[in-house]
Steps between C-alpha positions, in 0.01 A plus 500: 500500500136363559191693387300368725452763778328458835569065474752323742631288227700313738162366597466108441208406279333181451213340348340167580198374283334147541284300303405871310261579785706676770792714518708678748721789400741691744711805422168711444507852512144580404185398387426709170177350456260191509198321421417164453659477149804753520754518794760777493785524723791746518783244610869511546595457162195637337170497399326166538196396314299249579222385299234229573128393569312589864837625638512596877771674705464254834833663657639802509794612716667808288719563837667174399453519155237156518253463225268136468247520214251160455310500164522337132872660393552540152809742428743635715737773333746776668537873312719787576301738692548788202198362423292583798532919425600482168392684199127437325579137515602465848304313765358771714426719205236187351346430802381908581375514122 
């Protein structure tokens, strides 16, 4: 069985980057959070971080799950989303400090 409640896992999910600069994401759930060096994004098969320079969210559809984000990308990297509510070291819990 999956742990991860509330998701439609049967939800395709794809990620197109070119030349570094822009990137288009479907099978979003949810933006966690933003700014122009940290993108967050509940997806279908988990938390997405995306890290970069002067990052901007030019399209956003969550109704069909469509994300595009222009900027200087640096890292990209998926986590389970235990670590949005988890314990002291847990996303959520950081950022309210």
């Amino acid at each position: 069985m999956d742990d991860r409640k509330g998701t439609n896992i049967n939800k395709p999910q794809n990620i197109s980057v070119q030349n570094r600069e822009k990137m288009q994401i479907t099978g979003v759930d949810n933006v966690v959070s933003f700014d122009d060096e940290t993108v967050v994004l509940e997806t279908s098969m988990g938390i997405l971080t995306i890290k970069g320079q002067e990052l901007h969210i030019n399209k956003l559809n969550l109704d069909d799950g469509n994300v595009s984000i222009d900027g200087e990308l640096i890292s990209i990297v998926y986590s389970d989303r235990s670590g949005l509510m988890g314990k002291s070291g847990g996303f959520l819990s950081r950022m309210f400090r």
